[in-house]
C-alpha positions in Angstrom: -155.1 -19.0 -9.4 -158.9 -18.9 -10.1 -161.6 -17.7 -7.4 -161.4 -21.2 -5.6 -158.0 -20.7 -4.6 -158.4 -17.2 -3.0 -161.6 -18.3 -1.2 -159.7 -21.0 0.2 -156.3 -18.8 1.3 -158.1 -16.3 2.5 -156.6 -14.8 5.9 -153.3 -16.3 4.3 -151.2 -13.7 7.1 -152.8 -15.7 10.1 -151.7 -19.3 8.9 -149.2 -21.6 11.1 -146.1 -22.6 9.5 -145.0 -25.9 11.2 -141.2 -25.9 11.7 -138.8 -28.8 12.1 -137.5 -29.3 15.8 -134.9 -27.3 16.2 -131.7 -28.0 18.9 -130.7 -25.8 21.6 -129.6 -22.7 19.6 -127.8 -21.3 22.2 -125.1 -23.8 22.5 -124.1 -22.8 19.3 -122.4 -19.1 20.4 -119.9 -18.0 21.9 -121.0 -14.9 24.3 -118.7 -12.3 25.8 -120.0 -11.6 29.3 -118.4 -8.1 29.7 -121.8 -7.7 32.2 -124.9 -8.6 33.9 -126.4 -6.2 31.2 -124.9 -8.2 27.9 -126.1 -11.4 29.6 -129.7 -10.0 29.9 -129.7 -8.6 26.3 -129.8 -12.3 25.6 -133.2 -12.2 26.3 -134.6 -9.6 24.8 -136.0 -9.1 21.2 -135.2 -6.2 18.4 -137.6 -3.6 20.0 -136.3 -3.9 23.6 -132.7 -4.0 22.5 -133.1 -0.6 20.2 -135.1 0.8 23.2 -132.4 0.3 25.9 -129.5 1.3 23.7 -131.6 4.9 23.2 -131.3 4.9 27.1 -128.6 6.7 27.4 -124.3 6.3 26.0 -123.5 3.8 28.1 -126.4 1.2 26.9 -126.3 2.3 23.3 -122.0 1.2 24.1 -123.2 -2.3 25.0 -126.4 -2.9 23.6 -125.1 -1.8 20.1 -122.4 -4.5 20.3 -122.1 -6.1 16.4 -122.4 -9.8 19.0 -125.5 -8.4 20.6 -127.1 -8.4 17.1 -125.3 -11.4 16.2 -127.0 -13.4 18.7 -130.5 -11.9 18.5 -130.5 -12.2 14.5 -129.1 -15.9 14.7 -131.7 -17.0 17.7 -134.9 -15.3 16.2 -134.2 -16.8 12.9 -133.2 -19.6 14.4 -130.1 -20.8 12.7 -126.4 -21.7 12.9 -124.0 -19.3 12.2 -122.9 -18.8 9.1 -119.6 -17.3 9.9 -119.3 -14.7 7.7 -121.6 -11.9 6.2 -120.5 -8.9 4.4 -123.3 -6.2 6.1 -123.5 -5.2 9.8 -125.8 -7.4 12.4 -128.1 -4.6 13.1 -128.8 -4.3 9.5 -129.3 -7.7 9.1 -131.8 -7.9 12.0 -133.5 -5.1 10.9 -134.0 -5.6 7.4 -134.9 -9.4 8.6 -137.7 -8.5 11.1 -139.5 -5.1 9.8 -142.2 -6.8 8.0 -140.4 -6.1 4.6 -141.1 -8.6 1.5 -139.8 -8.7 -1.6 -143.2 -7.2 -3.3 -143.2 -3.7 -1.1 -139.9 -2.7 -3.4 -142.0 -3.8 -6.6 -145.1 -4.6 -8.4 -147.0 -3.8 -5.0 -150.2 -3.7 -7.5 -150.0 -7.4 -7.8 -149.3 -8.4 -4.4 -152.4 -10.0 -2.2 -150.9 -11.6 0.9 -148.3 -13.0 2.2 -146.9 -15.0 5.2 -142.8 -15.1 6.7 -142.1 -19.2 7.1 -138.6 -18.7 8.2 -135.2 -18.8 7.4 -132.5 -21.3 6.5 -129.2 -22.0 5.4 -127.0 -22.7 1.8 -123.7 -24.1 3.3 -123.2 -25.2 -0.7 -123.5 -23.6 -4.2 -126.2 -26.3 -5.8 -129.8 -26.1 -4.8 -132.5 -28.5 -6.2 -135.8 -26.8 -6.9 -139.1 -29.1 -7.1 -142.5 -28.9 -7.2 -143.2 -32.7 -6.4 -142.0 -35.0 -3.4 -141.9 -38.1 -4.3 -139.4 -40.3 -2.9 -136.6 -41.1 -3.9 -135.8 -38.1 -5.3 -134.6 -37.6 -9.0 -132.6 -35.5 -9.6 -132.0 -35.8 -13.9 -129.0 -33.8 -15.1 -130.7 -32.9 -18.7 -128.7 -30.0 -20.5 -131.3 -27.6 -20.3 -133.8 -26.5 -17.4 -136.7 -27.4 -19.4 -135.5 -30.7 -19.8 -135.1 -31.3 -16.3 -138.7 -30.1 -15.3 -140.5 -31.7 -17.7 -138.0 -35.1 -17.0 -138.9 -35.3 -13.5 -140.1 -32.0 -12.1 -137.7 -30.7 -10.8 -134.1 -28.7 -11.4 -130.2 -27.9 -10.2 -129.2 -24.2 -9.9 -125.7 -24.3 -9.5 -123.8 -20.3 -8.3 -126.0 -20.1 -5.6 -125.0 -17.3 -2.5 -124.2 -19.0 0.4 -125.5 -17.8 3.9 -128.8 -17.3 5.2 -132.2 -17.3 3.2 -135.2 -16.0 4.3 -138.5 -17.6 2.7 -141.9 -15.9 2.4 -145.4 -17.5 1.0 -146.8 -15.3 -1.8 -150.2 -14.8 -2.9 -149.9 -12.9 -6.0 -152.6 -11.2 -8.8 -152.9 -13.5 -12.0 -150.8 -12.0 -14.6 -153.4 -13.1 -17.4 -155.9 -11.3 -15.9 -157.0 -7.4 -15.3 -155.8 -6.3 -12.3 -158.5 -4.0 -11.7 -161.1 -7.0 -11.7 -158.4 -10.2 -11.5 -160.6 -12.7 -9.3 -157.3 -15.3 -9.8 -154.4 -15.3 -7.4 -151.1 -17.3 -7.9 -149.1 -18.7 -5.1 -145.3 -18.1 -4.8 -142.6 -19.4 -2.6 -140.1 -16.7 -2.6 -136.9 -17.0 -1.0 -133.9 -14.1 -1.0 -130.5 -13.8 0.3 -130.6 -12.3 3.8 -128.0 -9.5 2.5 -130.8 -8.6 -0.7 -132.6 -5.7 0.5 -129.4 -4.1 1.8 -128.4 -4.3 -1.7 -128.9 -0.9 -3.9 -128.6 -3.0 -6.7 -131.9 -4.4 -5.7 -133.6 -1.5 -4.5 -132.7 0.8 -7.4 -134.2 -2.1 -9.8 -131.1 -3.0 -11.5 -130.7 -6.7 -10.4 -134.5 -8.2 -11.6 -135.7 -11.8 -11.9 -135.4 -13.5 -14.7 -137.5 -17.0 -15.8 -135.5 -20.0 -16.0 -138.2 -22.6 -16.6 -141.6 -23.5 -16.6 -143.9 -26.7 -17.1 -147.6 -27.6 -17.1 -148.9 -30.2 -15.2 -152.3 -30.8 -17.3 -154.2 -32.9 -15.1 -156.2 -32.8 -12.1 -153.6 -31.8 -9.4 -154.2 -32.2 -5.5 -151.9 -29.5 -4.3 -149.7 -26.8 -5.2 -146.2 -27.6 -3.8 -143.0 -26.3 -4.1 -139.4 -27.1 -2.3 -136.4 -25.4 -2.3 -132.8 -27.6 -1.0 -129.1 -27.5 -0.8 -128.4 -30.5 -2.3 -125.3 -31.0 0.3 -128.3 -31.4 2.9 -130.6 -33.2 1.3 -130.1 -36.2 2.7 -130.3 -35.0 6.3 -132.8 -36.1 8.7 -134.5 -32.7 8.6 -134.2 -32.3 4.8 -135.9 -35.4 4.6 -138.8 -35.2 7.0 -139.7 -32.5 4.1 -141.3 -35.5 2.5 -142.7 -37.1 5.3 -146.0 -35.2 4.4 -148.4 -36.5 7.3 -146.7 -34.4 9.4 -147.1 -31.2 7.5 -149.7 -31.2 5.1 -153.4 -30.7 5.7 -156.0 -33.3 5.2 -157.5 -33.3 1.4 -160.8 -31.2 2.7 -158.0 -28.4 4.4 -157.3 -25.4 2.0 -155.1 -23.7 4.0 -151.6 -22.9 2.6 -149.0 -24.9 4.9 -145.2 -24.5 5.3 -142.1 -26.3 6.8 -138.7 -25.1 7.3 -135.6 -27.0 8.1 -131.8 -25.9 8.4 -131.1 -26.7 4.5 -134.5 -26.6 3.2 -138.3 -25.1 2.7 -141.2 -26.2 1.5 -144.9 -25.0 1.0 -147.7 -26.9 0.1 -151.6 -25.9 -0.7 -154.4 -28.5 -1.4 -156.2 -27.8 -3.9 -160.3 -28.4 -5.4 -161.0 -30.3 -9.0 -158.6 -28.6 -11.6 -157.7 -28.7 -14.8 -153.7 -28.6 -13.9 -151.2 -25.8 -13.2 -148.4 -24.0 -14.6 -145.5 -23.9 -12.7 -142.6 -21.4 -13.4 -139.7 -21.2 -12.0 -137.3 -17.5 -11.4 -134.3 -16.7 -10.2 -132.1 -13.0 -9.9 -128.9 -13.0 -10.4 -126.4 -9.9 -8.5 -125.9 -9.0 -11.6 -125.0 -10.5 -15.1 -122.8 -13.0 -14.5 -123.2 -13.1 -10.1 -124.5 -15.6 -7.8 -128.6 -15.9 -7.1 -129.4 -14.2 -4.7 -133.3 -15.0 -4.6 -135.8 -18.0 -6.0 -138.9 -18.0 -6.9 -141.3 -20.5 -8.0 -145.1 -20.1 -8.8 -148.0 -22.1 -9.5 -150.6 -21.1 -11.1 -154.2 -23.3 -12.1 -154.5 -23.6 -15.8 
């Protein structure tokens, strides 16, 4: 987006990212007390647990436990469990919580800033992707993608992974413009598979995005938003209080980029100054040809 944009998103690592309220995560496992020691790994985060395993072999025995990850990766991302993943907990938890995003593997040249809003969950295959929430929501089953956008705005992707999803805001160099001297920045809501970067598929470059759709909105627009649901969820109460957007989104005069999470769902939204419209695009990567999406990305960009 142009130089208005970036002024206004500056410091974008700093911002808050109000959450839904979440229940009492804790209910929601079943922990083997073996000791007074697996009880108080409860309580500690990633860095104390890998410090007290390196304590000696009887720690690294406990501490190193696949459910002592379990439970730390679940809480800290703070959702259910999805009952079955095909890498190791540690691995999960580390690849989750290192400050990795999906730009340090590629195009690092074009990346600006960026800011984690959490993770959440696709119990189904189908997710609706939208850049408008308006209520009630259409969702128009044209043959094509770029039907569907420019019907109503928004899309179904059906062969979706199921699991956990971790979503990141994006600020992102222009791609009209030289990088060397690009004053534009686009914003991206970016949102992968918790098993991707485990993947050497993705980290060799063989599994890349592809773009599935795009529209212009050729108008003045207020804000750049952008959703991503499981549309089995989206009629829950915390799906829904996505669109409740007093409770989220800035005042008109606040230019600061602003996210919500729920269990089924994310959303981002930035306000923006006069415009001339955007261009939205919409991408997806596939593990490989014909496998599921693993990651979604959708990006706005002021015309």
């Amino acid at each position: 987006m142009r130089q208005r944009l970036k002024k206004s998103t500056k410091g974008l690592s700093s911002c808050s990212s109000p959450r839904c309220t979440y229940h009492d995560l804790c209910s929601d496992f079943i922990w083997k007390q073996e000791d007074i020691w697996t009880y108080i790994a409860k309580f500690l985060d990633g860095k104390s647990l890998a410090k007290l395993a390196l304590t000696n072999k009887w720690f690294h025995g406990v501490i190193m436990h696949e459910s002592v990850w379990k439970f730390a990766c679940l809480r800290d991302l703070q959702v259910p469990d999805p009952y079955h993943v095909s890498c190791s907990w540690v691995k999960l938890y580390a690849s989750a919580f290192d400050g990795s995003h999906s730009f340090l593997f590629r195009q690092q040249d074009k990346h600006l800033d960026w800011m984690r809003i959490g993770a959440f969950l696709f119990h189904s295959q189908e997710a609706l992707l939208t850049d408008k929430f308006n209520l009630p929501v259409k969702i128009v089953k044209e043959k094509t993608i770029e039907k569907m956008l420019e019907a109503c705005g928004s899309c179904l992707l059906k062969n979706i992974r199921t699991g956990i999803w971790i979503a990141d805001l994006q600020l992102v160099r222009c791609p009209a413009c030289n990088l060397n001297t690009c004053e534009g920045t686009m914003q991206m809501l970016d949102a992968r598979h918790i098993e991707l970067f485990l993947s050497e598929e993705f980290q060799d470059g063989t599994w890349e995005f592809e773009l599935i759709g795009s529209h212009k909105i050729e108008k003045n627009v207020q804000g750049a938003s952008a959703a991503i649901f499981d549309v089995k969820h989206l009629k829950d109460s915390q799906s829904a209080g996505i669109f409740n957007l007093n409770k989220w989104v800035g005042k008109s005069n606040d230019m600061q980029p602003k996210a919500i999470i729920a269990f089924h769902a994310v959303a981002v939204n930035t306000n923006l100054q006069k415009n001339d419209g955007i261009l939205v695009k919409y991408y997806i990567m596939r593990a490989g040809a014909n496998g599921d999406i693993v990651s979604i990305r959708i990006s706005q960009q002021l015309l």
